[in-house]
PDB file of N, H, CA, C and O in Angstrom:
ATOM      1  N   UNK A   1       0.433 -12.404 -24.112  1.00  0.00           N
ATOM      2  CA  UNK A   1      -0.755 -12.205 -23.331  1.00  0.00           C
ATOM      3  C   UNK A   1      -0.435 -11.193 -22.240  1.00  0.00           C
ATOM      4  O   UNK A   1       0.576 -11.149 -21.539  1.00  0.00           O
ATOM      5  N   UNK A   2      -1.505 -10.380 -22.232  1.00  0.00           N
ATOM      6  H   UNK A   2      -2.326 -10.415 -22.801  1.00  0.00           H
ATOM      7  CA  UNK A   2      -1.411  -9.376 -20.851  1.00  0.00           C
ATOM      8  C   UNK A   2      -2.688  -9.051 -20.486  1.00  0.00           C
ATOM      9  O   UNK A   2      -3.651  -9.245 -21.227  1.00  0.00           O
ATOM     10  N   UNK A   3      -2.764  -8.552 -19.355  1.00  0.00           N
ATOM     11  H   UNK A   3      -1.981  -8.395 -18.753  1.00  0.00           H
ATOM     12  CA  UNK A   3      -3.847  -8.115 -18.253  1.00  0.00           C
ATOM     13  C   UNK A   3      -3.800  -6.640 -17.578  1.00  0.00           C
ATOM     14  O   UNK A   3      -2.847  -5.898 -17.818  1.00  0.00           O
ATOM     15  N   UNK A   4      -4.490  -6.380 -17.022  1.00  0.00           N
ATOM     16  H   UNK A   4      -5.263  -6.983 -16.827  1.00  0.00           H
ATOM     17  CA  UNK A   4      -4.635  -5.202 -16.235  1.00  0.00           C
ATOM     18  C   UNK A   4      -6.119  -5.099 -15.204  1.00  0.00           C
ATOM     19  O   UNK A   4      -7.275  -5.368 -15.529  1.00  0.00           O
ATOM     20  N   UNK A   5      -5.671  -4.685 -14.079  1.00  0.00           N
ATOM     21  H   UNK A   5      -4.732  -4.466 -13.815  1.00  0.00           H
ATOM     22  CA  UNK A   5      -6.578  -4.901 -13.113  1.00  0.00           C
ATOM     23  C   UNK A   5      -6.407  -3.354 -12.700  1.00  0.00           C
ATOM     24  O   UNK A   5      -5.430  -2.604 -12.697  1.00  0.00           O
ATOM     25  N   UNK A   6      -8.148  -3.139 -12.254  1.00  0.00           N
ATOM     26  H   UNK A   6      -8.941  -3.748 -12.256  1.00  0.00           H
ATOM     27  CA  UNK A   6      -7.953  -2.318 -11.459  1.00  0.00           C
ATOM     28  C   UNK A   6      -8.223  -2.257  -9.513  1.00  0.00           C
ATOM     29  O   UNK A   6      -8.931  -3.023  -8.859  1.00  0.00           O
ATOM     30  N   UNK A   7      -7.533  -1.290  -9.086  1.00  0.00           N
ATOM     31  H   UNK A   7      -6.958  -0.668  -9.617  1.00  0.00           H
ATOM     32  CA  UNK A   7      -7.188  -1.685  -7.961  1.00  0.00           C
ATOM     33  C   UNK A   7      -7.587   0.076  -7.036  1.00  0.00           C
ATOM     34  O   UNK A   7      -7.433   1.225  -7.449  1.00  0.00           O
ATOM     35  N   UNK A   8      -8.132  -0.458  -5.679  1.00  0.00           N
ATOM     36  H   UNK A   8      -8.257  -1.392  -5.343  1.00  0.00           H
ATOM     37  CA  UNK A   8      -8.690   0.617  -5.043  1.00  0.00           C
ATOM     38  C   UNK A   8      -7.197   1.666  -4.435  1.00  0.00           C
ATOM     39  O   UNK A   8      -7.236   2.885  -4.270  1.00  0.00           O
ATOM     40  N   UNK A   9      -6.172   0.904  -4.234  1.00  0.00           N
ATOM     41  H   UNK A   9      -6.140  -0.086  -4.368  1.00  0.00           H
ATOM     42  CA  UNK A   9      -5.028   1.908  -3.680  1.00  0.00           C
ATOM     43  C   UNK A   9      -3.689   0.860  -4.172  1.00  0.00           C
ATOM     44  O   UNK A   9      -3.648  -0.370  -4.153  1.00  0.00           O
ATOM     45  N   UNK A  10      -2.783   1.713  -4.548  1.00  0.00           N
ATOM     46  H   UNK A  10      -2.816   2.712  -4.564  1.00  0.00           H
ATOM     47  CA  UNK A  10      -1.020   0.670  -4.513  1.00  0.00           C
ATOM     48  C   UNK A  10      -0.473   0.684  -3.338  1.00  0.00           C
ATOM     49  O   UNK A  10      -0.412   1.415  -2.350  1.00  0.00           O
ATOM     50  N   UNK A  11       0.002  -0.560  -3.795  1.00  0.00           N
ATOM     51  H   UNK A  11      -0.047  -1.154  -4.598  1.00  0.00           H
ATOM     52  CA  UNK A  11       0.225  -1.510  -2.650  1.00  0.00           C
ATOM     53  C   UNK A  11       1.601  -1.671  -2.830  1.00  0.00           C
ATOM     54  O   UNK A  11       1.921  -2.369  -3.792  1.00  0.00           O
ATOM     55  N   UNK A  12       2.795  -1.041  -1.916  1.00  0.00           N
ATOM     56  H   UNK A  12       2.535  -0.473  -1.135  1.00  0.00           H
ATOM     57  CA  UNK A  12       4.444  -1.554  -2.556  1.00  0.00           C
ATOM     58  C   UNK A  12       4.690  -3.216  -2.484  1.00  0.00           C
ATOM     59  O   UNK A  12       4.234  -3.988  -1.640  1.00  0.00           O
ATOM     60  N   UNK A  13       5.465  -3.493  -3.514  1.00  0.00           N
ATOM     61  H   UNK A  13       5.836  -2.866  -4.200  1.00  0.00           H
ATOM     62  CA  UNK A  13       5.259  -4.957  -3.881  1.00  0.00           C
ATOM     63  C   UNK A  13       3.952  -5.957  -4.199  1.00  0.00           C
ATOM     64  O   UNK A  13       3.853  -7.171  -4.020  1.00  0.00           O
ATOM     65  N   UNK A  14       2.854  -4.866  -4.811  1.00  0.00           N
ATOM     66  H   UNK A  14       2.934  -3.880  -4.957  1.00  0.00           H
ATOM     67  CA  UNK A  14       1.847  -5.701  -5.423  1.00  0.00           C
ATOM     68  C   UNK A  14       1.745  -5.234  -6.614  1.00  0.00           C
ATOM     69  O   UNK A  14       0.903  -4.400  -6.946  1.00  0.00           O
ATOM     70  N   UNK A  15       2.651  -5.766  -7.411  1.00  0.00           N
ATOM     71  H   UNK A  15       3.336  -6.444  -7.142  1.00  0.00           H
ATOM     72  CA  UNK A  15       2.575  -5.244  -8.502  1.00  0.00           C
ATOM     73  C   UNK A  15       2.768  -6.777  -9.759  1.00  0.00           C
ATOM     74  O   UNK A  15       2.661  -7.953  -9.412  1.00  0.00           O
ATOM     75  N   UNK A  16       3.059  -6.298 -11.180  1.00  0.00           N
ATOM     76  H   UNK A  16       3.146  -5.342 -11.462  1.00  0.00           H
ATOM     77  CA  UNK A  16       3.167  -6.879 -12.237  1.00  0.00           C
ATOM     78  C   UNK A  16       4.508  -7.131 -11.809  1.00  0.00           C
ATOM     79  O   UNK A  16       4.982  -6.350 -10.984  1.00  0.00           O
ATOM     80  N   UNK A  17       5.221  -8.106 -12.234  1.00  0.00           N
ATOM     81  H   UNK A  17       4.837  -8.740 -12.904  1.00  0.00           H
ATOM     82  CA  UNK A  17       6.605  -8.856 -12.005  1.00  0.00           C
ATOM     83  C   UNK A  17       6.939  -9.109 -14.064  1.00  0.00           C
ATOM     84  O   UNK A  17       6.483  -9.579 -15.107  1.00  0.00           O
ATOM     85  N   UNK A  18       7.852  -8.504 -13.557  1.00  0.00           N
ATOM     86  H   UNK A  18       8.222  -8.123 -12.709  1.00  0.00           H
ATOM     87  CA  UNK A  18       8.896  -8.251 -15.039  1.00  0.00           C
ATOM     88  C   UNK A  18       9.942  -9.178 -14.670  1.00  0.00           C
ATOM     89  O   UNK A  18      10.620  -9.001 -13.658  1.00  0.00           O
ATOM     90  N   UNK A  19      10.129 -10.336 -15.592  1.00  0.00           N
ATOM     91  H   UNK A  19       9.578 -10.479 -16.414  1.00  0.00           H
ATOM     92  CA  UNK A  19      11.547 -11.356 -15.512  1.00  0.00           C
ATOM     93  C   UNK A  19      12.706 -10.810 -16.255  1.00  0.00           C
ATOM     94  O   UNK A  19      12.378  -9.665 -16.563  1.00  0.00           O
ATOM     95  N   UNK A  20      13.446 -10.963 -16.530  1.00  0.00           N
ATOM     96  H   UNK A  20      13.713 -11.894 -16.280  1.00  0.00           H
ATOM     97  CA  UNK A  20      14.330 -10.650 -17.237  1.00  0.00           C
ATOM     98  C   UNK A  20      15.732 -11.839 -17.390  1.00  0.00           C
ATOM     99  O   UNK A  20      16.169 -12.314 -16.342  1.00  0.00           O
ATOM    100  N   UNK A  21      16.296 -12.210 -18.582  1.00  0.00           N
ATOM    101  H   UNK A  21      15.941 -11.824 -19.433  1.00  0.00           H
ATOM    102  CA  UNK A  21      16.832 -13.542 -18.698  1.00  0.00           C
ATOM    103  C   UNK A  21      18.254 -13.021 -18.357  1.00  0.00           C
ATOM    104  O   UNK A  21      18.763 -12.010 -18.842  1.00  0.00           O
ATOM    105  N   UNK A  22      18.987 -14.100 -17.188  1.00  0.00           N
ATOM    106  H   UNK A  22      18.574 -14.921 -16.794  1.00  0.00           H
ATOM    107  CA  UNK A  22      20.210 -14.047 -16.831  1.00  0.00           C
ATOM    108  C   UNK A  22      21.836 -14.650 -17.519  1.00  0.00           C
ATOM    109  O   UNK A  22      21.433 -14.849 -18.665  1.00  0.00           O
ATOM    110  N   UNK A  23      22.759 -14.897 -17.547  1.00  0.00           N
ATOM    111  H   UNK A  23      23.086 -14.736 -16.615  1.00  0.00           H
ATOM    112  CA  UNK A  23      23.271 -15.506 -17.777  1.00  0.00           C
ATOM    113  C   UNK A  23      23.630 -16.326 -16.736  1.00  0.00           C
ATOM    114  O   UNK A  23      23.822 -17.533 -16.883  1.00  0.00           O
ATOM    115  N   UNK A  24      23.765 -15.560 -15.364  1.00  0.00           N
ATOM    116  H   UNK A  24      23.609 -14.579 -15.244  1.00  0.00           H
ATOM    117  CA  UNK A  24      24.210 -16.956 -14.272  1.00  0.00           C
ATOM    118  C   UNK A  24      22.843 -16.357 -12.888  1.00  0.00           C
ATOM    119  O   UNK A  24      22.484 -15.278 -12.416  1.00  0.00           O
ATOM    120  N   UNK A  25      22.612 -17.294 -12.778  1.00  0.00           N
ATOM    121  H   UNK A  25      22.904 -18.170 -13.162  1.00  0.00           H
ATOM    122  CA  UNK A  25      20.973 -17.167 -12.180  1.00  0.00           C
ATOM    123  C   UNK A  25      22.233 -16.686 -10.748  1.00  0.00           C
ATOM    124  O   UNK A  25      22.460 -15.541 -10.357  1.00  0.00           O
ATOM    125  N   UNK A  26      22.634 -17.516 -10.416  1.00  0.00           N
ATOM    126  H   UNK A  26      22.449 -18.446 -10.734  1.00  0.00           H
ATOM    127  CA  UNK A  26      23.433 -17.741  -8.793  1.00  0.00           C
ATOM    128  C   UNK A  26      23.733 -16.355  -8.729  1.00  0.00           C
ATOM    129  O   UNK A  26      23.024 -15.494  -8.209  1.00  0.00           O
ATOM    130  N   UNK A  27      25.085 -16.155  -9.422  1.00  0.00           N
ATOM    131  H   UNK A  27      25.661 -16.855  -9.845  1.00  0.00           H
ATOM    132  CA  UNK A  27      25.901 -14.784  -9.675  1.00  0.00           C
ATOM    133  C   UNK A  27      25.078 -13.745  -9.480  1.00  0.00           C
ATOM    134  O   UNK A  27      25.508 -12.683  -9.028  1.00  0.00           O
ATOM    135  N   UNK A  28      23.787 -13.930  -9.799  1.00  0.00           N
ATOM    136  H   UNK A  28      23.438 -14.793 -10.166  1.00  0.00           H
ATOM    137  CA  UNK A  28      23.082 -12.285  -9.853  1.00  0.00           C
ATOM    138  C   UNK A  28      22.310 -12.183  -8.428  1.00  0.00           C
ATOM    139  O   UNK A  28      22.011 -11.119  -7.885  1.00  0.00           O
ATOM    140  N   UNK A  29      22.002 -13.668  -7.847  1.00  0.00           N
ATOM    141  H   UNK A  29      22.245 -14.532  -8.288  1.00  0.00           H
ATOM    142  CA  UNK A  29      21.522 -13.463  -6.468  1.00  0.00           C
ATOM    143  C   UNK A  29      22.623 -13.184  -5.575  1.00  0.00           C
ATOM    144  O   UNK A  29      22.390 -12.947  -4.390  1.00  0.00           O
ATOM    145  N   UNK A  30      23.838 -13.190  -6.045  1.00  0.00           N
ATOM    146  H   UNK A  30      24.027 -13.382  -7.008  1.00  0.00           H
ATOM    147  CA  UNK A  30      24.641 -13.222  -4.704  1.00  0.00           C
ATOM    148  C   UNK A  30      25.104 -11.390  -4.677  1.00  0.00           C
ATOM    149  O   UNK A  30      25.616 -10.841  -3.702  1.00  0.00           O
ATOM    150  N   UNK A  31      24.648 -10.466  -6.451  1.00  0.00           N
ATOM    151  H   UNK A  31      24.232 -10.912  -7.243  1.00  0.00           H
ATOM    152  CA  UNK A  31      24.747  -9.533  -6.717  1.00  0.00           C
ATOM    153  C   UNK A  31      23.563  -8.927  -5.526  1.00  0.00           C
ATOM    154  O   UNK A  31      23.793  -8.514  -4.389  1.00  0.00           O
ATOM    155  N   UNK A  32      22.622  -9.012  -6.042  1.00  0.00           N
ATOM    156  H   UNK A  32      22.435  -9.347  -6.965  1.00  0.00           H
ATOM    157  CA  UNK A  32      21.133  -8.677  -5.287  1.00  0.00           C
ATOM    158  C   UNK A  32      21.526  -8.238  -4.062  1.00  0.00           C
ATOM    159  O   UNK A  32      21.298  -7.097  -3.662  1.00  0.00           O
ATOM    160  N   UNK A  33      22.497  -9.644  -3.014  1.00  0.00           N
ATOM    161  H   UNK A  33      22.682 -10.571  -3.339  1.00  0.00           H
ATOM    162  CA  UNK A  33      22.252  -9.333  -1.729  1.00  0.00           C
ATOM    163  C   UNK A  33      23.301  -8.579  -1.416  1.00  0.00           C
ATOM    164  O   UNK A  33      23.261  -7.908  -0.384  1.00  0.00           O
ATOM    165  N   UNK A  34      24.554  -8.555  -2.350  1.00  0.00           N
ATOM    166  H   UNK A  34      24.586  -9.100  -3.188  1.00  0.00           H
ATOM    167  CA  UNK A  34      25.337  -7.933  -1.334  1.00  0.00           C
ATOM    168  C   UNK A  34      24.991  -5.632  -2.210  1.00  0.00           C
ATOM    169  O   UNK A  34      25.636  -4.630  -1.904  1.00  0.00           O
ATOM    170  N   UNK A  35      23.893  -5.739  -3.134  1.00  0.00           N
ATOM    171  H   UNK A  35      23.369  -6.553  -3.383  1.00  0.00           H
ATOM    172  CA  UNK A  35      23.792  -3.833  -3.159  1.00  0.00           C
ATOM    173  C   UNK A  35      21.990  -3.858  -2.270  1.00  0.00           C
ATOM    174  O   UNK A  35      21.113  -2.996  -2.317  1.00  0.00           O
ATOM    175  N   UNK A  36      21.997  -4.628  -1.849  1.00  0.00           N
ATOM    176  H   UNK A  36      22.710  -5.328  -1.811  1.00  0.00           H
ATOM    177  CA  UNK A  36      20.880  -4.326  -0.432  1.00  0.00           C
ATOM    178  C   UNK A  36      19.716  -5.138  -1.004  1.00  0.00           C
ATOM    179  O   UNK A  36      18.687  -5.023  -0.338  1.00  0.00           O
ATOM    180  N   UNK A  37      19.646  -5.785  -1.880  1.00  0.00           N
ATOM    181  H   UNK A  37      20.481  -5.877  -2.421  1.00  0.00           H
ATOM    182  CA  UNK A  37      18.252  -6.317  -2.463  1.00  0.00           C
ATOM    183  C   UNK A  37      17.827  -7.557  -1.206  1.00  0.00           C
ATOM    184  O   UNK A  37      18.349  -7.694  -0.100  1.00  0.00           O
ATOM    185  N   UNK A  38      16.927  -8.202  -1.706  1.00  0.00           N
ATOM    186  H   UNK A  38      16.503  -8.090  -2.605  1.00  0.00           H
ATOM    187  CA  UNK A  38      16.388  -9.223  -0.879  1.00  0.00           C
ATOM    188  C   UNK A  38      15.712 -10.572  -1.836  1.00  0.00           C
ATOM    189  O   UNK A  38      14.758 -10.589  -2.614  1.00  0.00           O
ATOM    190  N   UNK A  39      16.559 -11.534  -1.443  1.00  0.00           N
ATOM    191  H   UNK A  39      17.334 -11.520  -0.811  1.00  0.00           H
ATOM    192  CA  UNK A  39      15.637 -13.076  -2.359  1.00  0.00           C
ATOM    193  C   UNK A  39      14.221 -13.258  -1.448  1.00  0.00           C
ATOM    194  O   UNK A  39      14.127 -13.513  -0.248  1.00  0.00           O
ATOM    195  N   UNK A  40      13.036 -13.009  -2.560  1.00  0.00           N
ATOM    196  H   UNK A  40      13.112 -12.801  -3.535  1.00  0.00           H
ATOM    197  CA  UNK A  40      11.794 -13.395  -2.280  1.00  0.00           C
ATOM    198  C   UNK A  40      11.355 -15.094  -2.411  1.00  0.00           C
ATOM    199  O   UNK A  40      10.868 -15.912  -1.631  1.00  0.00           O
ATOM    200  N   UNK A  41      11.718 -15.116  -3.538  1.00  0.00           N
ATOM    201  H   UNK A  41      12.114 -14.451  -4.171  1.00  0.00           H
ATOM    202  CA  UNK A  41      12.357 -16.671  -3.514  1.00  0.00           C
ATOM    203  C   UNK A  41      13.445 -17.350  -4.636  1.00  0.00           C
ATOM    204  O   UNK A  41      13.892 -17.029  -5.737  1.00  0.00           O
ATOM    205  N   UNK A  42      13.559 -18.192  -3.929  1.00  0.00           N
ATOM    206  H   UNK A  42      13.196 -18.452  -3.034  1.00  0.00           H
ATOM    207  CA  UNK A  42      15.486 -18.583  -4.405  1.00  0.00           C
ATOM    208  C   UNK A  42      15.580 -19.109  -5.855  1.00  0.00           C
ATOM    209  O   UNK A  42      14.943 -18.565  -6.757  1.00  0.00           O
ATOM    210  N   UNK A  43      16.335 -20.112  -6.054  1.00  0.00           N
ATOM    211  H   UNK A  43      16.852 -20.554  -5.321  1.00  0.00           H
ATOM    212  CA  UNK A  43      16.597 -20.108  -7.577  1.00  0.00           C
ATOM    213  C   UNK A  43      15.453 -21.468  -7.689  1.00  0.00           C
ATOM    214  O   UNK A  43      15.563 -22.280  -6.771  1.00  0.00           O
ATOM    215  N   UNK A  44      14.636 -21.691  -8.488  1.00  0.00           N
ATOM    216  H   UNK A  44      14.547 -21.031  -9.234  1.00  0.00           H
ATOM    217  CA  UNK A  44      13.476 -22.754  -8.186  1.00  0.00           C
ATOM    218  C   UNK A  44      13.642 -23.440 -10.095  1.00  0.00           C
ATOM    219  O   UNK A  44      13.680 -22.758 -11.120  1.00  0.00           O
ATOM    220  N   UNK A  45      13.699 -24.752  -9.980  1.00  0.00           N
ATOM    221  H   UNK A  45      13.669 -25.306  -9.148  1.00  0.00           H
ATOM    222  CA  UNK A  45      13.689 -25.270 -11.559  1.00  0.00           C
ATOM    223  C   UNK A  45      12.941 -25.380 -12.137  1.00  0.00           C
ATOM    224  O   UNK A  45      11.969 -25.940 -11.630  1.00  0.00           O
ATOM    225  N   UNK A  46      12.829 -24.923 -13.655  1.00  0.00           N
ATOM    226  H   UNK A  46      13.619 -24.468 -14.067  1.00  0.00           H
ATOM    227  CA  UNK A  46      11.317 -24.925 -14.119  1.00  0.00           C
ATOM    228  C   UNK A  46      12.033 -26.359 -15.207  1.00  0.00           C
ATOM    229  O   UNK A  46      12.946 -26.385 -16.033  1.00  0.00           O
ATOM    230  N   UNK A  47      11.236 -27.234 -14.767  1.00  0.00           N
ATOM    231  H   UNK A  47      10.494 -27.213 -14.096  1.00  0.00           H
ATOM    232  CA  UNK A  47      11.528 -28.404 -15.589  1.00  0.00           C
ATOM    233  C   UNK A  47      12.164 -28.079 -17.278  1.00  0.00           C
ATOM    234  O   UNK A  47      12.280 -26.908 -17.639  1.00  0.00           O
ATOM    235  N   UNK A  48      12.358 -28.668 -17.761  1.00  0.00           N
ATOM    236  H   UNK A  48      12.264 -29.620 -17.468  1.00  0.00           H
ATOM    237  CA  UNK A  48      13.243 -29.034 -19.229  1.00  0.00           C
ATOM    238  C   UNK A  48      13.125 -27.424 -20.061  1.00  0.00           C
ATOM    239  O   UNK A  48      12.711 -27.170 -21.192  1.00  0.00           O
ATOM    240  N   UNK A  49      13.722 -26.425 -18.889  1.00  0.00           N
ATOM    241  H   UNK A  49      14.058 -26.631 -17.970  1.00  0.00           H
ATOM    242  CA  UNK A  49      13.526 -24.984 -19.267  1.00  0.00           C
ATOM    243  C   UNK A  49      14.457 -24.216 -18.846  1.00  0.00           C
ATOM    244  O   UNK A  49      14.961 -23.318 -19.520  1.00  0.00           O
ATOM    245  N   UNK A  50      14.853 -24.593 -17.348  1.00  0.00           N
ATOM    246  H   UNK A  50      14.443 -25.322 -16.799  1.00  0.00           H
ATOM    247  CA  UNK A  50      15.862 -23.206 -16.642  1.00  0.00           C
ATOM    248  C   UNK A  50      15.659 -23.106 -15.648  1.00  0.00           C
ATOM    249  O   UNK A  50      15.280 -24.091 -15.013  1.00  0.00           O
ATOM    250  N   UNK A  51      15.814 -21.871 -15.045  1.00  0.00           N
ATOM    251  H   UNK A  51      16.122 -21.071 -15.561  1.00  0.00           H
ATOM    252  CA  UNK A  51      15.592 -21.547 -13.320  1.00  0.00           C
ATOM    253  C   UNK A  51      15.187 -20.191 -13.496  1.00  0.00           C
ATOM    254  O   UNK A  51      15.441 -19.473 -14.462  1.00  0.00           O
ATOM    255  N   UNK A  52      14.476 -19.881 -12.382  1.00  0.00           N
ATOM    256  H   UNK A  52      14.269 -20.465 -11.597  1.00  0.00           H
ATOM    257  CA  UNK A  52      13.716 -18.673 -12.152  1.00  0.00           C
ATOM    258  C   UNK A  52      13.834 -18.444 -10.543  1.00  0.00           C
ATOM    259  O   UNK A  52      13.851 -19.363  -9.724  1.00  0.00           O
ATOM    260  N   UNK A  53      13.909 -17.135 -10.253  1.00  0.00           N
ATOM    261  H   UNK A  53      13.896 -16.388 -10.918  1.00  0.00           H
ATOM    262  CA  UNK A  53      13.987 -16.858  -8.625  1.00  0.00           C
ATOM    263  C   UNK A  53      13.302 -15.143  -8.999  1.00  0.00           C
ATOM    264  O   UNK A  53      13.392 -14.433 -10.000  1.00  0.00           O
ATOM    265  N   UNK A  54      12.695 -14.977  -7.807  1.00  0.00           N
ATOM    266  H   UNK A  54      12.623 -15.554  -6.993  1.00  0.00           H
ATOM    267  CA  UNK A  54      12.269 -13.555  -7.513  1.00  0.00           C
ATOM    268  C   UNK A  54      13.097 -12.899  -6.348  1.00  0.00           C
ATOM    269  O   UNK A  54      13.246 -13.298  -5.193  1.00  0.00           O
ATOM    270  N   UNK A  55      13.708 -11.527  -7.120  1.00  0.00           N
ATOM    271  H   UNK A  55      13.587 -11.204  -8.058  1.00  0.00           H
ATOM    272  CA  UNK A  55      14.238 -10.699  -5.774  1.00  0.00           C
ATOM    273  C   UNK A  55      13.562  -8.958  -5.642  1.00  0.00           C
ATOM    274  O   UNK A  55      13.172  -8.221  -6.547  1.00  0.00           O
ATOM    275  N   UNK A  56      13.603  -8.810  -4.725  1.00  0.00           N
ATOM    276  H   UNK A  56      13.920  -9.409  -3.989  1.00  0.00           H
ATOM    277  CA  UNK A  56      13.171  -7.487  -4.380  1.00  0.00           C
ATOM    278  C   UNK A  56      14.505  -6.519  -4.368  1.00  0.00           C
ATOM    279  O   UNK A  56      15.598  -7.084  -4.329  1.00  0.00           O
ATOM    280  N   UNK A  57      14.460  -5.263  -4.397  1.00  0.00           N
ATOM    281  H   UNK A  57      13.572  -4.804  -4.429  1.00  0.00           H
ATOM    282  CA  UNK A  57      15.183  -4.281  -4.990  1.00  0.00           C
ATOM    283  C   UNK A  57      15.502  -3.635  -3.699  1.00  0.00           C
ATOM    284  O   UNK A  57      15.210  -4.383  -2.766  1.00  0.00           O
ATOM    285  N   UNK A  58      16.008  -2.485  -3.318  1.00  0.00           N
ATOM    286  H   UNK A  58      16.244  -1.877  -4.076  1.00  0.00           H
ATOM    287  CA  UNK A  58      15.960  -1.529  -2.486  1.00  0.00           C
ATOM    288  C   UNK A  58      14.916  -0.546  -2.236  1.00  0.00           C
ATOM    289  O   UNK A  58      15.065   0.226  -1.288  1.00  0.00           O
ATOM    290  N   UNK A  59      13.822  -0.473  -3.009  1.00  0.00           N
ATOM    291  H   UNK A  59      13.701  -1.099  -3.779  1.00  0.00           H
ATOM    292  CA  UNK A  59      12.839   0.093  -3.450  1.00  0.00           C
ATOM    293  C   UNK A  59      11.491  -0.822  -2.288  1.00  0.00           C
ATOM    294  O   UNK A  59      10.464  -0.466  -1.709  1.00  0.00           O
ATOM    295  N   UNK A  60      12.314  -2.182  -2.439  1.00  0.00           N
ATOM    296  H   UNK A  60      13.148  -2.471  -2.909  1.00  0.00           H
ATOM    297  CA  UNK A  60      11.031  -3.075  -2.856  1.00  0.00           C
ATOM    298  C   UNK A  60      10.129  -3.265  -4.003  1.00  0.00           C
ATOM    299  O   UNK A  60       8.936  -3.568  -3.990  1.00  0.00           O
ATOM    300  N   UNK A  61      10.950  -3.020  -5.048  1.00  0.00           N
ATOM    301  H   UNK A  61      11.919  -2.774  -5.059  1.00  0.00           H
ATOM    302  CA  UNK A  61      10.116  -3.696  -6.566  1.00  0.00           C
ATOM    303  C   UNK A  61      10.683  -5.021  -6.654  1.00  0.00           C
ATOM    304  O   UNK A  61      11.823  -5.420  -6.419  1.00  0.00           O
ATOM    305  N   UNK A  62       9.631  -5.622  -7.049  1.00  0.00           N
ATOM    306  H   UNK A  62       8.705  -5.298  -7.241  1.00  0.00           H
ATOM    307  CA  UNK A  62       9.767  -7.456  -7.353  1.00  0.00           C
ATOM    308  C   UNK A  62      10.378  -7.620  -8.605  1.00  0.00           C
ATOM    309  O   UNK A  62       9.710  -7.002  -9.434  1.00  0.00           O
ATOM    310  N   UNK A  63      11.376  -8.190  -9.135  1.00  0.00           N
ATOM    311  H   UNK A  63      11.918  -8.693  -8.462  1.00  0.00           H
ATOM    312  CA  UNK A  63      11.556  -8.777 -10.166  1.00  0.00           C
ATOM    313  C   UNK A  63      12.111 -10.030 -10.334  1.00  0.00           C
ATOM    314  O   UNK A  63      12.928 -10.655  -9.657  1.00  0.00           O
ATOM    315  N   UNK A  64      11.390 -10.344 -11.589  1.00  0.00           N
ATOM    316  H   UNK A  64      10.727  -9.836 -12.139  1.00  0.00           H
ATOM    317  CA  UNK A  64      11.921 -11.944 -12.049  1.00  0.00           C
ATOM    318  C   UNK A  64      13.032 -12.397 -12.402  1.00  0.00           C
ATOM    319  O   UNK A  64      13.291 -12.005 -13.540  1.00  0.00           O
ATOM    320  N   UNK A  65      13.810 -13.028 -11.981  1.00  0.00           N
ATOM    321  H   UNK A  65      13.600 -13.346 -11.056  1.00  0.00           H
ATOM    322  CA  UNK A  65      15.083 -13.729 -13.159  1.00  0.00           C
ATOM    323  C   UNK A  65      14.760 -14.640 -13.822  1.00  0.00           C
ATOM    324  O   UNK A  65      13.694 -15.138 -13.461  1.00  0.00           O
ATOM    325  N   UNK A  66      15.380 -15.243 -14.940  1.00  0.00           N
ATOM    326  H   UNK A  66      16.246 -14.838 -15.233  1.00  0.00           H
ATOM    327  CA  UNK A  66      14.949 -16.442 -15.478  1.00  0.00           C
ATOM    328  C   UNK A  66      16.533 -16.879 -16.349  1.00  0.00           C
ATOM    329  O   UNK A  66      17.297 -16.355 -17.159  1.00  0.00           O
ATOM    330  N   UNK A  67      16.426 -17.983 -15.690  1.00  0.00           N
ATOM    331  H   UNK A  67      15.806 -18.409 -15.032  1.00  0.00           H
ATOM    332  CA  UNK A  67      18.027 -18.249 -16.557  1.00  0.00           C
ATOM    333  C   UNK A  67      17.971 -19.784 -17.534  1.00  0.00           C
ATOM    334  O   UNK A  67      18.267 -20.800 -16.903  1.00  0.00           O
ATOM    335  N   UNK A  68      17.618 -19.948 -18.965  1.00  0.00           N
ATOM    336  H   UNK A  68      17.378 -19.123 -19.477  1.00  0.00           H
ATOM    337  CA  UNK A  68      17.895 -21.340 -19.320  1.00  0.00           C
ATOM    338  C   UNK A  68      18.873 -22.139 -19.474  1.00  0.00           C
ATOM    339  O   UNK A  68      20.047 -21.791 -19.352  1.00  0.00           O
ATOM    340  N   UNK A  69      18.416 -23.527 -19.816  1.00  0.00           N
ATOM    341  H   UNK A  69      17.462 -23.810 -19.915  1.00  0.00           H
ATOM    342  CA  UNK A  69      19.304 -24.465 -19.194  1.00  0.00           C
ATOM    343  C   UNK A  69      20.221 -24.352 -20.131  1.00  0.00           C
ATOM    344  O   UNK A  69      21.263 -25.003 -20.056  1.00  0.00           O
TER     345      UNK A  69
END
């Protein structure tokens, strides 16, 4: 499933969020912070599935992690 909206001006960090699957959810946030990124939010459990956290880039682009269990 996908969508598309249209929108009067871009907005940095209002955008579509792309996840992408990790092998160690932790390891890649502790990557994030130390080449300048920023945790939008932390590692959060998606019941009988995995973990997911959002970090922002140097850019400020949002992206998803997603790591299963």
């Amino acid at each position: 499933m996908a969508g598309l909206r249209k929108v009067e001006k871009v907005v940095i960090g209002d955008c579509t969020v792309f996840h992408v699957t990790v092998h160690n959810i932790d390891e890649t946030i502790e990557k994030t912070k130390k080449n300048g990124g920023h945790i939008k939010t932390g590692k959060t459990t998606i019941p009988a599935m995995g973990w997911y956290a959002l970090i922002t880039d140097p850019d400020g682009n949002t992206i998803g992690l997603y790591q299963k269990n």
